[in-house]
C-alpha positions as CSV (number, residue, x, y, z in Angstrom):
1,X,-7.4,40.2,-19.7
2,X,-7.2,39.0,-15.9
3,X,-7.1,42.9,-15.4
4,X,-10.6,43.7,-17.1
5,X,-12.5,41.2,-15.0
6,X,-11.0,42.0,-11.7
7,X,-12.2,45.5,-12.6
8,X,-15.7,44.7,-13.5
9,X,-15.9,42.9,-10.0
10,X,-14.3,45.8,-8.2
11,X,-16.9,48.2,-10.1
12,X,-19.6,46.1,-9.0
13,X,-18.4,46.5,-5.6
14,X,-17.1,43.1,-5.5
15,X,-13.9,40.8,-4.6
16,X,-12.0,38.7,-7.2
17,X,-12.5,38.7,-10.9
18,X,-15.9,38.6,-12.6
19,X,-15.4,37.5,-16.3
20,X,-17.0,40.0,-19.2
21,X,-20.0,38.9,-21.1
22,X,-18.5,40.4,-24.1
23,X,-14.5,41.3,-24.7
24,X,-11.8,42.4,-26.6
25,X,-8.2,42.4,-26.2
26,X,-8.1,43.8,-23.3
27,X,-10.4,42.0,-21.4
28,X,-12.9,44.9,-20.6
29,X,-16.3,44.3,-20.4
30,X,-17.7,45.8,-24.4
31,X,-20.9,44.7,-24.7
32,X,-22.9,48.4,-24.8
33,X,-25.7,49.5,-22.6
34,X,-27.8,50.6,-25.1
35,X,-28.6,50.1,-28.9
36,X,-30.8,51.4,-31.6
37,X,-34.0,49.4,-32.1
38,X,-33.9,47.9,-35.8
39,X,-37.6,48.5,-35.5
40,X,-37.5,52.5,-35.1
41,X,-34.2,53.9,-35.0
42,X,-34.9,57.3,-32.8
43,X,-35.7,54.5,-29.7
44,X,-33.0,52.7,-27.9
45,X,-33.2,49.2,-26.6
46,X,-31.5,48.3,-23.2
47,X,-29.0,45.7,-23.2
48,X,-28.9,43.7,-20.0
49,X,-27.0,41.0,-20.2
50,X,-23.0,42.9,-20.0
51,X,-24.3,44.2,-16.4
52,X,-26.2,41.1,-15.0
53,X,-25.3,38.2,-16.4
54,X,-23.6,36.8,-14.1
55,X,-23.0,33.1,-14.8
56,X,-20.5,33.7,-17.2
57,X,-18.0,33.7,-14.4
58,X,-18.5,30.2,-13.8
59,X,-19.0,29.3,-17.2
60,X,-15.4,29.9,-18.0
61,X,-13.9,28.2,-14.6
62,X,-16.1,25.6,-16.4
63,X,-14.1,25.8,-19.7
64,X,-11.4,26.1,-18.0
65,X,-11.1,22.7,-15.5
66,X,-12.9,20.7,-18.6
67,X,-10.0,21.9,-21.0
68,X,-7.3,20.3,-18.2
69,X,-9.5,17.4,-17.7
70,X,-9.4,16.9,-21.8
71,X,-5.9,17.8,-22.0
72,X,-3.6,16.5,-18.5
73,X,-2.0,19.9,-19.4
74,X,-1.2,21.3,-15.6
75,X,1.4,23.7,-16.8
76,X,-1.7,25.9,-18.4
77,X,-3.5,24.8,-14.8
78,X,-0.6,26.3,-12.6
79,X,0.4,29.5,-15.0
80,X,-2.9,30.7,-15.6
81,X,-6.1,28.3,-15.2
82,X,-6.1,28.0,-11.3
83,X,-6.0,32.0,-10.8
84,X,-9.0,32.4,-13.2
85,X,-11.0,29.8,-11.2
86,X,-10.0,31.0,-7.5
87,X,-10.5,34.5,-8.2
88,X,-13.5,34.0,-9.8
89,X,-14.9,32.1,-6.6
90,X,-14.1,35.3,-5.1
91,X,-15.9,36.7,-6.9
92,X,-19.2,34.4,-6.2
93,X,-18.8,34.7,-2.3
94,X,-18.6,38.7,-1.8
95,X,-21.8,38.7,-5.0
96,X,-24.0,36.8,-2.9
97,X,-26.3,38.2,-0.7
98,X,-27.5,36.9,2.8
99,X,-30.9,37.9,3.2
100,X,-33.4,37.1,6.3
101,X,-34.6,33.7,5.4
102,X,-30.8,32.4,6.2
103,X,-29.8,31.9,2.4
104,X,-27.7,33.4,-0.1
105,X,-29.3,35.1,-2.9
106,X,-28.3,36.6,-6.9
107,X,-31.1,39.1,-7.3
108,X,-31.9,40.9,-10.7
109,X,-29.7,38.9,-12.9
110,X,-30.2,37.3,-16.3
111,X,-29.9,33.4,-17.3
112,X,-28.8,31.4,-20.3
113,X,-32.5,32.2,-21.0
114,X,-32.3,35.8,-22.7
115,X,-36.4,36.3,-23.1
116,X,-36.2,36.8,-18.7
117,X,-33.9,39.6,-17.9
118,X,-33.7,40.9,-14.0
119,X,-34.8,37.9,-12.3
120,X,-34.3,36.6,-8.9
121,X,-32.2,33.4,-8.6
122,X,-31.8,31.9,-11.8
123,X,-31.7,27.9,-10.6
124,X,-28.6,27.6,-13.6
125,X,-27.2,31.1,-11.9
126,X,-27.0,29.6,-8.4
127,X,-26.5,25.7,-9.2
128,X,-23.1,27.5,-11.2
129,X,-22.3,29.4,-8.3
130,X,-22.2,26.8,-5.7
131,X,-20.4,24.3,-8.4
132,X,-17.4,27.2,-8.6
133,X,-17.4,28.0,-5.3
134,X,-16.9,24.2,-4.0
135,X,-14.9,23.1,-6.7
136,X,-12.1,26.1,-6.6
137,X,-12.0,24.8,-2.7
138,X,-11.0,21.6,-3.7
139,X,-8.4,23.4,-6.3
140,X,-7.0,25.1,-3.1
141,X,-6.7,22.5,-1.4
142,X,-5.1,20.2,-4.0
143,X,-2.5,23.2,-4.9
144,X,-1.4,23.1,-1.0
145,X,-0.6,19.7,-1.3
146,X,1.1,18.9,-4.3
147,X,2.1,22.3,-5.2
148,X,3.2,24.4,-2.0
149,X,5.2,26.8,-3.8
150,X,2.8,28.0,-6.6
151,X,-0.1,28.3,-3.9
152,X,1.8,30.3,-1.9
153,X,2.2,32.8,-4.4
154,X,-1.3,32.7,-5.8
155,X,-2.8,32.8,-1.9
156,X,-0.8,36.0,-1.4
157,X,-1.8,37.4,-4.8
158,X,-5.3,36.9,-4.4
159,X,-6.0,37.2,-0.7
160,X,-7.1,33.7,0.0
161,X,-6.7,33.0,3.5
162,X,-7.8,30.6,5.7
163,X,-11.2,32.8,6.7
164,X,-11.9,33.6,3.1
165,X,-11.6,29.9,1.9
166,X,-13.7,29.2,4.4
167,X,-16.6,31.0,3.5
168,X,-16.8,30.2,0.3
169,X,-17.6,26.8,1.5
170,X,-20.4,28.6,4.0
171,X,-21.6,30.6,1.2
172,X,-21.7,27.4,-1.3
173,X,-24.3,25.5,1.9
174,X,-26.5,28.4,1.7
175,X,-27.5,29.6,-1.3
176,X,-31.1,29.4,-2.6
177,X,-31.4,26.1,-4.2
178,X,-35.3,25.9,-5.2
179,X,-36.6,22.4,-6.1
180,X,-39.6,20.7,-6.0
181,X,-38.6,17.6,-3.4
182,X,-41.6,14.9,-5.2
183,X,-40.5,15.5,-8.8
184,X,-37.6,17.3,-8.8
185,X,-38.5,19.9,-11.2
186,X,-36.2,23.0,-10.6
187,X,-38.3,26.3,-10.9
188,X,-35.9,28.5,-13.4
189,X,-36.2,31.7,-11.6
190,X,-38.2,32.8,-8.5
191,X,-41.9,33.4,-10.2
192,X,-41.4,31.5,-12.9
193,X,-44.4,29.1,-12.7
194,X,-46.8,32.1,-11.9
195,X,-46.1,33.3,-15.5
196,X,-48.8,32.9,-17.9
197,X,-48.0,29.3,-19.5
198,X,-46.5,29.3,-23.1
199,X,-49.0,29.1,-26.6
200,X,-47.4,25.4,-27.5
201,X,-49.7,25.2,-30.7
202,X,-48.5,28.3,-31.5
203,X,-44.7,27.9,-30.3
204,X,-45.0,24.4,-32.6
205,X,-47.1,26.1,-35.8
206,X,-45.3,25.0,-38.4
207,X,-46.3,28.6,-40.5
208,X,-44.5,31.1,-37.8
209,X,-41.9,33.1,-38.9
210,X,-41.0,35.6,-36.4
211,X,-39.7,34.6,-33.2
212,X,-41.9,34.7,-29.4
213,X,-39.8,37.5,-28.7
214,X,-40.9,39.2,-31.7
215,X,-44.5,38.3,-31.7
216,X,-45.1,39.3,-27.9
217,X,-42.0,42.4,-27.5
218,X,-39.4,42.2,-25.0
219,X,-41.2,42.8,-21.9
220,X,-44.2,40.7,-23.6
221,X,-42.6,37.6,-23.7
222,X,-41.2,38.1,-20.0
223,X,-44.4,37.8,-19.0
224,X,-44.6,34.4,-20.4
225,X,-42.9,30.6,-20.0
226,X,-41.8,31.0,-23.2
227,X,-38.1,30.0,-23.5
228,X,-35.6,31.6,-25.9
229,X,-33.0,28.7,-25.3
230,X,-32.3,25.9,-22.4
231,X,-31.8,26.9,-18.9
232,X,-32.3,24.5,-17.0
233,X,-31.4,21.8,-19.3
234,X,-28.3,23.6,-20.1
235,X,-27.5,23.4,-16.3
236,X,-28.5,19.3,-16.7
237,X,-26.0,19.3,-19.8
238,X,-22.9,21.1,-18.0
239,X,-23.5,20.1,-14.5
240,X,-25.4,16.3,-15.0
241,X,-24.5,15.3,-11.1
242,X,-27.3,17.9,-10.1
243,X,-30.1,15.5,-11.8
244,X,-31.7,12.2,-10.5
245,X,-32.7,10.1,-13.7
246,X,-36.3,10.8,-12.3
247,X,-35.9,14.4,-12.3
248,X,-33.4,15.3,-16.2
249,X,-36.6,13.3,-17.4
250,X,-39.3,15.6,-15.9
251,X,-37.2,18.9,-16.3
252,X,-37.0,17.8,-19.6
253,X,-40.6,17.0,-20.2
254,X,-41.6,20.2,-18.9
255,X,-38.6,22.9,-19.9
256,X,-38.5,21.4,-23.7
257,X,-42.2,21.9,-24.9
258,X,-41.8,25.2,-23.9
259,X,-38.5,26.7,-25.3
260,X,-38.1,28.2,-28.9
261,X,-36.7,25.8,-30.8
262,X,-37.7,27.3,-34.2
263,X,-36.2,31.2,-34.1
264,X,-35.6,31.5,-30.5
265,X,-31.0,31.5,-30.0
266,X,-29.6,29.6,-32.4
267,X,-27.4,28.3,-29.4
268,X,-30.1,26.4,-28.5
269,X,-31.0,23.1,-30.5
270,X,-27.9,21.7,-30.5
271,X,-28.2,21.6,-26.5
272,X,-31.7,20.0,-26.9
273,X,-30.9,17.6,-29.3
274,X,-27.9,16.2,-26.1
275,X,-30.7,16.2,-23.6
276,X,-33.3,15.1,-25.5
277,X,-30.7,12.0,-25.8
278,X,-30.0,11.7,-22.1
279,X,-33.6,11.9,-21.4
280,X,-33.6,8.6,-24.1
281,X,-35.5,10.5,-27.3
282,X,-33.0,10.3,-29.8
283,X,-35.4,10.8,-32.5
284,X,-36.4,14.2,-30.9
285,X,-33.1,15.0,-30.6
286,X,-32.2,14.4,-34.1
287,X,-35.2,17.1,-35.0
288,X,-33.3,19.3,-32.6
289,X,-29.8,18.3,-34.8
290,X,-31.1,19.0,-37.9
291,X,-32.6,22.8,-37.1
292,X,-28.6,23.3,-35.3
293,X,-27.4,22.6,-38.5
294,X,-30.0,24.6,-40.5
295,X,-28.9,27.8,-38.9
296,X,-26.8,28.3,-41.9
297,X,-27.5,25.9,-44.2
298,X,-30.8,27.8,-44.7
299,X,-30.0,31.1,-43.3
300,X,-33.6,30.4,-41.1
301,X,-33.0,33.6,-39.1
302,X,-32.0,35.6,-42.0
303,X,-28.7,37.1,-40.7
304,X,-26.2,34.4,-42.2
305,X,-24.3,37.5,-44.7
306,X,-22.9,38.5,-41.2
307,X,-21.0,35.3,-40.8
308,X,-22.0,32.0,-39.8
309,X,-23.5,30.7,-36.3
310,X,-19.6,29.4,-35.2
311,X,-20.9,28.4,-31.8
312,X,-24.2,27.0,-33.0
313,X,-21.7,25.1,-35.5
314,X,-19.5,24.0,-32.3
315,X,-22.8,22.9,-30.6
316,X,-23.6,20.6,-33.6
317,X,-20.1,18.8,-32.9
318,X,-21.4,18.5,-29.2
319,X,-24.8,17.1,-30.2
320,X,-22.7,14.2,-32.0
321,X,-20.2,13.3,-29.7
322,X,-21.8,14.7,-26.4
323,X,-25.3,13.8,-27.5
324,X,-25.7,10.7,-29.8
325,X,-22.7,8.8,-28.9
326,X,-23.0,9.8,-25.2
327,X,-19.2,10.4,-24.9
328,X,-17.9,11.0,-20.8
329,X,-14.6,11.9,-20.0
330,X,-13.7,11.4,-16.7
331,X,-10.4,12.0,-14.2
332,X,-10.1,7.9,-14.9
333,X,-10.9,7.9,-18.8
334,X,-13.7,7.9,-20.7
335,X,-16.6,6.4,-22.2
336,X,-19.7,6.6,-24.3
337,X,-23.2,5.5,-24.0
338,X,-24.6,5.8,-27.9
339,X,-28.3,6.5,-28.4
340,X,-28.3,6.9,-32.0
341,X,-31.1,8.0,-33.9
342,X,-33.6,5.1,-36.0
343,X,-31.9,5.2,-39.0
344,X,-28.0,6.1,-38.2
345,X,-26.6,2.8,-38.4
346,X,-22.7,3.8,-37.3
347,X,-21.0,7.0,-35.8
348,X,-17.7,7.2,-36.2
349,X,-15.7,10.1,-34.7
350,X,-11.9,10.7,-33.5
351,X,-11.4,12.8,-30.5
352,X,-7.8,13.8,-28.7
353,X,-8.1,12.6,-25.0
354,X,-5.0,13.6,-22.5
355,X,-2.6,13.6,-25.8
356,X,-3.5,10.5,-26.9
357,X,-5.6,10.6,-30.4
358,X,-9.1,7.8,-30.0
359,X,-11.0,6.3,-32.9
360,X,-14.4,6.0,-31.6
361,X,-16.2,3.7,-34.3
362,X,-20.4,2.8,-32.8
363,X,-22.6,0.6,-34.8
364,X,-26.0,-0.2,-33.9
365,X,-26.5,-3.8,-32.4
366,X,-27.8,-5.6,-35.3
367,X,-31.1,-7.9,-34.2
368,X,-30.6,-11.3,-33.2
């Protein structure tokens, strides 16, 4: 597989290995370039997302380091976890591109955000990057210290010198961070906040059936705020340390409203129903629980005969455990900070942490 995304990285004209969006058993990249409108058959659609969406790199060094933090299991770490996440940081610092303002930039790229295709620094795109970049540094650095041998093999397989290492780090202090420095709102992609604002009576009309998407057309709804899932939010979800309290609340308050919840990705209520917990509205995020788990259980986007929504079902877990019960693990351990909806009185849950099976039982504190 290692073999299919070192070659999508090469084709790009790249270092290192940039992971697929879509793959099979060999790792290749699959997802196709173009496919037949449902609409009208003789037209052809493009399909963006296998060429320049880009995050997914990060997204599985992500998986990846959470999996060992989960687990303790270094023997996955040294075999094959520590070559995924170096070479995709590779990958990151020959992608990004300098430009004359003194910053690094991802141009023409797509988000966790599908309705905005070939936009200019995605904030989740960029916050990702620098995350990988910084973070397989550390790796490095840890591998040279406890285990000499291993590095050595995987420096000379992968070209990681001195030099190189260190511009990942220079690359990482440069890239194009946009924030707003009084609230901390995070802009999702250069231009977003010129679009025309989203319809939230009609986004929350109770009567729509068809998705923004299909109400406005493709390049329609690119035009707009509209959301099809959390971007930003899903960067506070994965990446929390890159949020003030101050400013998850206001990227909440403003990125939420304007997302669609209803027939937008089925990926995305079960990430809004966690955030709308950490922003402290678990009774919005229990709206957000219930439509994760309607996917299915009502066939709402009419396309359950092709097999159920398994990662909108794996989300649902998330919401419970991530979400509701708050649930941290940590190098040190872990703990949980519940905010349970009204009328659940007790969440109880078992999770495997480092080998070790816990029984996490949360009641509500009862009035005194």
């Amino acid at each position: 597989g290692r073999a299919g995304a070192r070659a999508k990285a090469s084709g790009n004209g790249s270092r290192g290995a940039q992971s697929p969006w879509e793959s099979a058993e060999t790792g290749d990249e699959v997802t196709p370039t173009w496919v037949p409108d449902p609409d009208d058959r003789t037209r052809l659609i493009r399909i963006w997302t296998g060429d320049i969406e880009i995050h997914i790199t990060a997204d599985v060094a992500l998986a990846v380091l959470e999996y060992v933090r989960a687990t303790g299991d270094e023997e996955f770490l040294l075999a094959h976890g520590a070559e995924m996440v170096l070479d995709g940081a590779s990958f990151w610092a020959s992608a990004a591109a300098l430009e004359d303002d003194g910053r690094y930039h991802f141009r023409t790229v797509v988000g966790p955000d599908e309705y905005h295709d070939r936009i200019d620094d995605n904030a989740f795109t960029n916050h990702v990057a620098v995350w990988h970049l910084r973070t397989a540094h550390r790796l490095a650095q840890g591998l040279a210290e406890r285990h000499p041998a291993r590095w050595g093999e995987l420096a000379e397989q992968l070209g990681l010198d001195d030099e190189w290492l260190a511009r990942w780090l220079e690359v990482a202090d440069a890239i194009a961070l946009p924030v707003d420095p009084d609230t901390g709102l995070m802009e999702q992609f250069e231009g977003y906040f010129g679009l025309t604002d989203a319809d939230i009576a009609l986004l929350r009309d109770p009567e729509r059936k068809l998705s923004m998407q299909q109400i406005y057309g493709i390049e329609g709804v690119a035009q707009t705020q509209v959301l099809k899932q959390p971007d930003v939010l899903m960067l506070a979800y994965l990446l929390p340390e890159c949020f003030t309290p101050d400013a998850l609340r206001a990227n909440y308050a403003y990125y939420d409203p304007r997302t669609d919840h209803e027939l937008g990705s089925s990926l995305g209520p079960a990430v809004s129903a966690i955030m709308a917990c950490r922003a402290g509205e678990p009774e919005y995020g229990y709206q957000h629980f219930v439509r994760a788990a309607l996917a299915d259980l009502l066939d709402v986007r009419h396309n359950a005969g092709d097999g159920i929504h398994g990662a909108s079902a794996g989300g649902l877990w998330q919401a419970v455990v991530f979400g509701f019960a708050g649930l941290t693990v940590t190098e040190d351990g872990w703990h949980t900070a519940p905010m349970l909806p009204a009328h659940w009185e007790r969440l109880r849950f078992a999770v495997t942490i480092r080998g070790r099976r816990k029984h996490i039982d949360l009641t509500r504190p009862q009035p005194a």
